[in-house]
C-alpha positions as CSV (number, residue, x, y, z in Angstrom):
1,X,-29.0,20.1,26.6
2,X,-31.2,21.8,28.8
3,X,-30.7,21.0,32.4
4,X,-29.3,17.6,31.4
5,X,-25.6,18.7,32.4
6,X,-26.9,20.2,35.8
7,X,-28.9,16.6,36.6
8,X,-25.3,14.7,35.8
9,X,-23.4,16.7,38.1
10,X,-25.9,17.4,40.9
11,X,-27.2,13.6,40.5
12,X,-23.4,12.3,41.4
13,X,-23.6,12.6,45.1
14,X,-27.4,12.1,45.7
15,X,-28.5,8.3,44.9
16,X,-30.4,6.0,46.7
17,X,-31.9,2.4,46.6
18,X,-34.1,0.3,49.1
19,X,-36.4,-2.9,49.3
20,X,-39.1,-4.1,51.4
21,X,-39.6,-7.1,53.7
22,X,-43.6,-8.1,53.6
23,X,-42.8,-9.6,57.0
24,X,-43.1,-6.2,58.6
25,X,-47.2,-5.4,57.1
26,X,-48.6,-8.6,57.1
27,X,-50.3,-10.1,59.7
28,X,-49.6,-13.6,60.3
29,X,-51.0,-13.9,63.9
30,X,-54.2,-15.3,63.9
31,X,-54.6,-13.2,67.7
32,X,-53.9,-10.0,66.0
33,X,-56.5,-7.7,64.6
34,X,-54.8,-4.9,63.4
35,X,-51.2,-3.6,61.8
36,X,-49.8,-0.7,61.6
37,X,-46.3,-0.3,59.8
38,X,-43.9,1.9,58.4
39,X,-40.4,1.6,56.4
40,X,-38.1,3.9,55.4
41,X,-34.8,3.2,54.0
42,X,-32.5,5.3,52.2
43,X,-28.9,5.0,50.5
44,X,-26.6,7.1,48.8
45,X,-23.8,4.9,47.1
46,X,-21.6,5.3,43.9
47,X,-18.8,2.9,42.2
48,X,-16.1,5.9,42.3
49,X,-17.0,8.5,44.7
50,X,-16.6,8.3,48.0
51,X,-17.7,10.3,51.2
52,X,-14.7,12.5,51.7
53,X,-15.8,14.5,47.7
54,X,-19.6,13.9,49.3
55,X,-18.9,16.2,52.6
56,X,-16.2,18.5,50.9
57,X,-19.0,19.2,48.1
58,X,-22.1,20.1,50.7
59,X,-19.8,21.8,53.3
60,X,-18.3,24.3,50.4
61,X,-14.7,22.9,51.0
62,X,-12.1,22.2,48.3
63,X,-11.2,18.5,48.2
64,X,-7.2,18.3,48.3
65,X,-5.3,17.0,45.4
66,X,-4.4,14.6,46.8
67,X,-7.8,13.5,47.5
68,X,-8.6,13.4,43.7
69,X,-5.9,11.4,42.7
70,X,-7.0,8.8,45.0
71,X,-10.5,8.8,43.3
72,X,-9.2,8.5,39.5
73,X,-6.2,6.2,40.0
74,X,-8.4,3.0,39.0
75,X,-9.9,3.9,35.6
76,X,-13.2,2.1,34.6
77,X,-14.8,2.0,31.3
78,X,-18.1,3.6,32.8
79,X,-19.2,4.3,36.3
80,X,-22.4,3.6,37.4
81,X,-24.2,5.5,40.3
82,X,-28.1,5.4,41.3
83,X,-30.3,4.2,44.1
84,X,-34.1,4.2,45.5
85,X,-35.5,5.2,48.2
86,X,-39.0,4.4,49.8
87,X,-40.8,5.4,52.3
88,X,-43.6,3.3,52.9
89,X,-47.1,3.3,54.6
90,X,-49.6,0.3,55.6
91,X,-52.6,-0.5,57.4
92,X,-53.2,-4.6,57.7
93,X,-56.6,-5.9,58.9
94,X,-57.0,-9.8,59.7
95,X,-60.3,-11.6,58.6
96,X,-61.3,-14.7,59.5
97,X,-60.9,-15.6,55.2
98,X,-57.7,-13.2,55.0
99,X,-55.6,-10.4,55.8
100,X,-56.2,-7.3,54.1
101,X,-53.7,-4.5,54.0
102,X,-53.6,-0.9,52.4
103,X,-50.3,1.2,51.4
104,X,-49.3,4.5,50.4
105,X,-45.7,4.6,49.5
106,X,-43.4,7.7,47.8
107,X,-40.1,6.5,46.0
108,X,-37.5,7.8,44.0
109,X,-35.3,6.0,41.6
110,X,-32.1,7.5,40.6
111,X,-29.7,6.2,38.1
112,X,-26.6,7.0,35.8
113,X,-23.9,5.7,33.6
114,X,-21.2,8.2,32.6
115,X,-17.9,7.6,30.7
116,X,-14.4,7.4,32.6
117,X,-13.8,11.1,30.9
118,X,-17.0,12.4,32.1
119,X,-16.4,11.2,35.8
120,X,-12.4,12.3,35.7
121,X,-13.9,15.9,34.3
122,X,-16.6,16.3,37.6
123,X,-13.5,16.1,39.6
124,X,-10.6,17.4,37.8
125,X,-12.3,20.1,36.2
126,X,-11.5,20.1,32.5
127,X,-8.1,22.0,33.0
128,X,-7.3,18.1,33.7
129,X,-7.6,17.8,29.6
130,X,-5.4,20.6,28.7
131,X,-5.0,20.1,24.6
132,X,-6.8,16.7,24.9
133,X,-10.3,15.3,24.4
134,X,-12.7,14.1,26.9
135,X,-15.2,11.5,25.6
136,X,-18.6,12.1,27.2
137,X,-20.6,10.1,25.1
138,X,-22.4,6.5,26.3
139,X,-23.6,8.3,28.8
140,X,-27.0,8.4,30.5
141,X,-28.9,9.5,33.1
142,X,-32.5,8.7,35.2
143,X,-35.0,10.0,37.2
144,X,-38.3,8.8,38.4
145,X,-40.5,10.1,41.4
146,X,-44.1,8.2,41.6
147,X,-46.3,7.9,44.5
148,X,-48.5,4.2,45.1
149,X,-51.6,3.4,46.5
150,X,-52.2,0.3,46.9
151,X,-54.7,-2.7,48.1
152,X,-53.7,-6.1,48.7
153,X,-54.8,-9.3,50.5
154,X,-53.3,-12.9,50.8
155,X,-54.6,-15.3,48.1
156,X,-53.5,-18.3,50.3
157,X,-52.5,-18.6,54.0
158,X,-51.3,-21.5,56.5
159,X,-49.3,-22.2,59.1
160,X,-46.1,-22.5,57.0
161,X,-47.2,-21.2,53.7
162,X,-48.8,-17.1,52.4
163,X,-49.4,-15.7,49.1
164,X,-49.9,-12.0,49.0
165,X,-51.0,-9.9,46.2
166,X,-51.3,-5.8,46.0
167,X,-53.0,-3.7,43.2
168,X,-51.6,-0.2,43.1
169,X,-52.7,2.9,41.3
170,X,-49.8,5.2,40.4
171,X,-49.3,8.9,40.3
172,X,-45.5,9.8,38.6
173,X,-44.7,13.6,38.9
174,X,-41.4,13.5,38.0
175,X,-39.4,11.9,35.0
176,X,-36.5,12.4,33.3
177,X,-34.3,10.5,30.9
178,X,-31.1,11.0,29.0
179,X,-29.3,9.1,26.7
180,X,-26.3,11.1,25.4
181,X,-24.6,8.8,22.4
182,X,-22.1,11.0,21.4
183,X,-20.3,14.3,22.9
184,X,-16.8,15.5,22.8
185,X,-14.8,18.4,25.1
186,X,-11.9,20.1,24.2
187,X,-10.0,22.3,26.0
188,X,-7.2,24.4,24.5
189,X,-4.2,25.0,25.5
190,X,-3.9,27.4,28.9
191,X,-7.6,27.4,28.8
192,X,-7.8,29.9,26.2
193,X,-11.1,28.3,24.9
194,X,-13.2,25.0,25.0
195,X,-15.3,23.4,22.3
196,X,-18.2,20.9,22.7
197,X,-19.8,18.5,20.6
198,X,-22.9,16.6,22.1
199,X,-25.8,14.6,20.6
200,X,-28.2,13.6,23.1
201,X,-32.0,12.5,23.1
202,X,-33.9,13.7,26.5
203,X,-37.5,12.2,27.8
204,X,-38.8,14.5,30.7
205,X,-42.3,15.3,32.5
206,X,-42.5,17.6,35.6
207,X,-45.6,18.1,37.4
208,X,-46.1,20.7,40.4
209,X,-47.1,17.9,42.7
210,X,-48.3,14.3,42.7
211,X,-52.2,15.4,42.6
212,X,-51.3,17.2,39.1
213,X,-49.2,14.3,38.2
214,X,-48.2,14.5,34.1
215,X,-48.0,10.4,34.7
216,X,-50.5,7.8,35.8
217,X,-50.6,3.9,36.1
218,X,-50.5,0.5,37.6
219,X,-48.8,-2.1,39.0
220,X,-48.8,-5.6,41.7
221,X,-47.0,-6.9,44.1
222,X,-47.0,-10.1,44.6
223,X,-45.2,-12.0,48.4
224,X,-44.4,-15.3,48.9
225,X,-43.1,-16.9,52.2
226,X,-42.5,-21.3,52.6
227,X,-41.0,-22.6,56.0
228,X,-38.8,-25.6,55.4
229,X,-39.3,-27.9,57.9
230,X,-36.8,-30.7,56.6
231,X,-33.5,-27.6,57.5
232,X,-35.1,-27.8,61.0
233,X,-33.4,-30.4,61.9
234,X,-30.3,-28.2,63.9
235,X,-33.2,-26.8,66.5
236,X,-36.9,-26.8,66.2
237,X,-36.8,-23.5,64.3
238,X,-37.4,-24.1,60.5
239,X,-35.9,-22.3,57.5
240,X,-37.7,-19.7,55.5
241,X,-37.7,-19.3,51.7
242,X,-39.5,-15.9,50.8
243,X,-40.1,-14.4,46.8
244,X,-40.7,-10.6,46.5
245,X,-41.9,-9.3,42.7
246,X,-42.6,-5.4,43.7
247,X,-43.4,-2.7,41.2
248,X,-44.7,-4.9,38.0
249,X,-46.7,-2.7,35.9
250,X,-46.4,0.5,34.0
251,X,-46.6,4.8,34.0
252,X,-48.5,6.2,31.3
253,X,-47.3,10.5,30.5
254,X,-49.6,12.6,28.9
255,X,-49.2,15.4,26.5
256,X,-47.7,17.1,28.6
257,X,-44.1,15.2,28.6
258,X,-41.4,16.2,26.4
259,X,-39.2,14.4,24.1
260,X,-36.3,16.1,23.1
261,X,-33.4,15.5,20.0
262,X,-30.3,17.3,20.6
263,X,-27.6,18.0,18.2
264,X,-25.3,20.9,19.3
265,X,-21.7,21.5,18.6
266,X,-20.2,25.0,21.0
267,X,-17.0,26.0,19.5
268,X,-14.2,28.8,20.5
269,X,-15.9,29.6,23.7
270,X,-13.7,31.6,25.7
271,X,-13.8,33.1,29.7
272,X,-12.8,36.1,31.2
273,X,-10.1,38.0,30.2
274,X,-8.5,38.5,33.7
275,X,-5.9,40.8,31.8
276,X,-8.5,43.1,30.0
277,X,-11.8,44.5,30.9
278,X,-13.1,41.3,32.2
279,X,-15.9,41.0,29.2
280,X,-17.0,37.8,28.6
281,X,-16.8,37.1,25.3
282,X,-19.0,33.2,23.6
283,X,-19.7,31.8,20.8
284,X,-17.6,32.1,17.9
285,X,-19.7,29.8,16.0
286,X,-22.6,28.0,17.9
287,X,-24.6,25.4,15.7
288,X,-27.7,24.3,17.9
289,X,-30.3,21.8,16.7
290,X,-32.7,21.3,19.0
291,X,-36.4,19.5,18.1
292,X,-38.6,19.3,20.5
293,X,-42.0,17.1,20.5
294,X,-44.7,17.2,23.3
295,X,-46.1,13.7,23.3
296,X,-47.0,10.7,25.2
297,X,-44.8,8.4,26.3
298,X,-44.7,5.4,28.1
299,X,-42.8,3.4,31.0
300,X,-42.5,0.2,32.8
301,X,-42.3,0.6,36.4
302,X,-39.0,-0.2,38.2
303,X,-39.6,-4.1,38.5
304,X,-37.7,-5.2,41.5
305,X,-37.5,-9.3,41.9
306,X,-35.5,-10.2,45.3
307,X,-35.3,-13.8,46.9
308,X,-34.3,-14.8,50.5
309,X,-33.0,-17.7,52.3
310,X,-33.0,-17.1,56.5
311,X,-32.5,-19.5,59.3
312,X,-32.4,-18.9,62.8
313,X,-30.0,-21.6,65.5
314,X,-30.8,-21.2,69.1
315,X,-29.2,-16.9,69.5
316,X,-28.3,-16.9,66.3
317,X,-29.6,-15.8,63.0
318,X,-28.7,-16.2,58.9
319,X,-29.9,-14.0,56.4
320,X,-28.7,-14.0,52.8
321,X,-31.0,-12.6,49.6
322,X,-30.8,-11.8,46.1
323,X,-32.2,-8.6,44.4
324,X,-32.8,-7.6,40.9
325,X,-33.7,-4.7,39.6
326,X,-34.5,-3.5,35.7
327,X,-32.0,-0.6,35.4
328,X,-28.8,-0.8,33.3
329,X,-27.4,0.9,36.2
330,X,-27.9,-2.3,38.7
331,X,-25.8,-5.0,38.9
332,X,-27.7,-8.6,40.7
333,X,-26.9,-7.5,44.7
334,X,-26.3,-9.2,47.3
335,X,-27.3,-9.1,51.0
336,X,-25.7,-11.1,53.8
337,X,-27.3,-11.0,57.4
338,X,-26.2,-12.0,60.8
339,X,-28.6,-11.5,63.7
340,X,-27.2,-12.5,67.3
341,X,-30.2,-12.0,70.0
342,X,-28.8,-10.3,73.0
343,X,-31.8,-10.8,75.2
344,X,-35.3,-11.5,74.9
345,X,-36.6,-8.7,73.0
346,X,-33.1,-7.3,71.7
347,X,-31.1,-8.4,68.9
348,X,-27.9,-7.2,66.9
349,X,-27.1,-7.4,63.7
350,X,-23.7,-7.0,61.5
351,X,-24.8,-6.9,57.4
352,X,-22.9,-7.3,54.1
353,X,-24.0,-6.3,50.4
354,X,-22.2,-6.6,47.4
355,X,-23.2,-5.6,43.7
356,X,-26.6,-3.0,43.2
357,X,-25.3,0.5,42.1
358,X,-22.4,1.0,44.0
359,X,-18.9,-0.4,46.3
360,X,-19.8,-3.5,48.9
361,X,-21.1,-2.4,52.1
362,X,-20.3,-3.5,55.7
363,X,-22.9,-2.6,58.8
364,X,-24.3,-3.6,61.7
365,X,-28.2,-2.9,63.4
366,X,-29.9,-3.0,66.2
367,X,-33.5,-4.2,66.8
368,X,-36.2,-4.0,69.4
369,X,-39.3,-6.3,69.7
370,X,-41.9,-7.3,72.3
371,X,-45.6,-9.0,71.6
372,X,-47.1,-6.1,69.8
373,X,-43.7,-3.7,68.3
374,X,-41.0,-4.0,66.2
375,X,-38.4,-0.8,65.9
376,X,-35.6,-1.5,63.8
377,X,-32.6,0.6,62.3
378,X,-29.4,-0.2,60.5
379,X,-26.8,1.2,58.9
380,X,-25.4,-1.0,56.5
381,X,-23.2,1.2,55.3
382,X,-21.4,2.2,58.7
383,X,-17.8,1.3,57.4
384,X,-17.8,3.9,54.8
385,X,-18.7,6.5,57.5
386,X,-15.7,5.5,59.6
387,X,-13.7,5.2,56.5
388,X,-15.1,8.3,54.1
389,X,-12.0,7.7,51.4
390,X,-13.8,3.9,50.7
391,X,-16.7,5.1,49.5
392,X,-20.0,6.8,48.8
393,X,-22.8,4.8,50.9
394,X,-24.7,6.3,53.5
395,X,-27.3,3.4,53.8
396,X,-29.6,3.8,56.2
397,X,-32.9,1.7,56.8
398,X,-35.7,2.1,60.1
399,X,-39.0,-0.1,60.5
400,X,-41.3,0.1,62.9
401,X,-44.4,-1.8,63.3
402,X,-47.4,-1.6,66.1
403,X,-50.0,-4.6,66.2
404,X,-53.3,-4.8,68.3
């Protein structure tokens, strides 16, 4: 299966996920001229592993067993792992009719769906199967790395009320997909030899960099913020409904992608003999079938529809939104927010998320503003960093904007 093995087991503790807020590019202060602003966010989440396998793994440590037990003792039918990340550029201009703003952005997406067996095996090792069979089919795996450029301006703008729209051309240098239907490991007794049965069907395009990107496309963005003035009835400040529909469009490979059909059974493959000469002796019987097809292919872009509802009383702030995402990987998330301004220009914040691609999340932030910056950072996964048996997340997300 290539390197689709390697991307599985690699791919478990490297998985990411973000969204933008069009509040931080867009000008909507008639006195200001010019925005600059950047956002950078970053996650690293899963539904079964947690950070204590994440450190032991990139420090070269054995986990103890005692440590794996806790991370297989609630079986699931599948676990799903994946994320984004973003890290985003733009440039906003203000015109008397509009404001115009620019982007560059670079994002990943990063997903996968493996069986129970499959997730007990990158853990246990398959010595954990002894004389059994580990199902590895239903599985599948992800990959997409594109960089944006985009143009945008707001279609309609008041007092209460925008409407923003942003073309972008894409450049996709990376892509990769798996889908591995059926596959079967068995491991002898005392380990004296292990057979496999896989069929799998792989997508992939590499490119060197993004300027010789294998992929190209389109897409819009499209922002929407209303203030509600009838919720302002608790203090003067009204409600805010916003509507963010990011990444509609699609990725077009050329020839140069490859589309691969997999059908490969590995049977009576045995290790070292520890007792011997140490040869290494494989493949009884190896039965690969393997066609491969350079073609076109296709994509949609990683749509990603989100809602908000945020209201701010006198100190205090509420923040709750809904994200969506078209990846079988993502489950409908959901992001609470409570800001509490500790002075003028510095306010606090202590966040909650549940669904996406991996555990609930609990964090706090911490935010800076004055009449012409923003800096922000949280870490709304700082209770699985104090607590590293929980979970996987290491969610971390900075803004900073500069007007003139």
């Amino acid at each position: 299966m290539r390197f689709s093995l390697f991307f599985i087991c690699v791919f478990n503790y490297c998985l990411i996920e973000a969204q933008i807020n069009a509040d931080h590019f867009l000008i909507t202060d008639s006195t200001q001229k010019i925005k600059i602003a950047l956002h950078n966010e970053i996650l690293i989440n899963s539904t079964g592993y947690n950070n204590k396998l994440l450190y032991a793994t990139f420090n070269h440590r054995v986990l103890s067993e005692k440590d794996k037990q806790h991370l297989i003792k609630k079986p699931l039918k599948q676990h799903k792992i994946g994320g984004m990340s973003n890290q985003s550029l733009y440039i906003g201009l203000n015109t008397k009719q509009s404001a115009l703003f620019f982007s560059v952005q670079d994002k990943w997406l990063l997903s996968s769906i493996l069986s129970n067996d499959l997730y007990t095996l990158s853990i246990m090792g398959n010595s954990y199967f002894e004389n059994q069979l580990a199902n590895l089919g239903n599985t599948s795996a992800y990959m997409l790395h594109y960089n944006s450029f985009g143009l945008g301006a707001t279609l309609f703008k008041k007092q209460d009320f925008y409407i923003a729209l942003q073309a972008k051309f894409v450049l996709a240098s990376q892509f990769y997909a798996l889908d591995l239907s059926e596959g079967d490991l068995f491991t002898a007794p005392y380990g004296a030899f292990i057979d496999i049965s896989t069929v799998s069907e792989e997508r992939a395009s590499f490119s060197k960099n993004y300027i010789a990107a294998n992929g190209k496309g389109g897409g819009i963005d499209l922002f929407l913020s209303k203030e509600l003035q009838f919720l302002s009835s608790l203090d003067s400040t009204p409600a805010v409904f916003k509507f963010n529909l990011e990444d509609l469009g699609f990725i077009w490979f050329n020839t140069n992608a490859n589309h691969y059909k997999n059908d490969t059974t590995v049977s009576n493959i045995r290790g070292y003999n520890v007792l011997g000469d140490a040869s290494f002796s494989i493949a009884d019987s190896l039965w690969p079938r393997i066609d491969t097809l350079e073609t076109t292919t296709s994509i949609f872009m990683p749509i990603l529809f989100s809602t908000s509802f945020e209201k701010s009383i006198q100190k205090h702030g509420f923040k709750t939104s809904l994200i969506f995402l078209n990846n079988q990987a993502f489950s409908p998330k959901v992001n609470l927010i409570y800001r509490y301004k500790v002075s003028e220009k510095i306010s606090a914040f202590a966040t909650g998320s549940f669904g996406g691609f991996g555990k609930p999340m609990i964090g706090s932030g911490v935010s800076f503003s004055s009449q012409n910056i923003l800096v922000s950072l949280q870490i709304p996964s700082l209770f699985s960093q104090i607590n590293r048996r929980y979970s996987a997340a290491n969610h971390g997300v900075f803004n900073l904007s500069l007007s003139f």
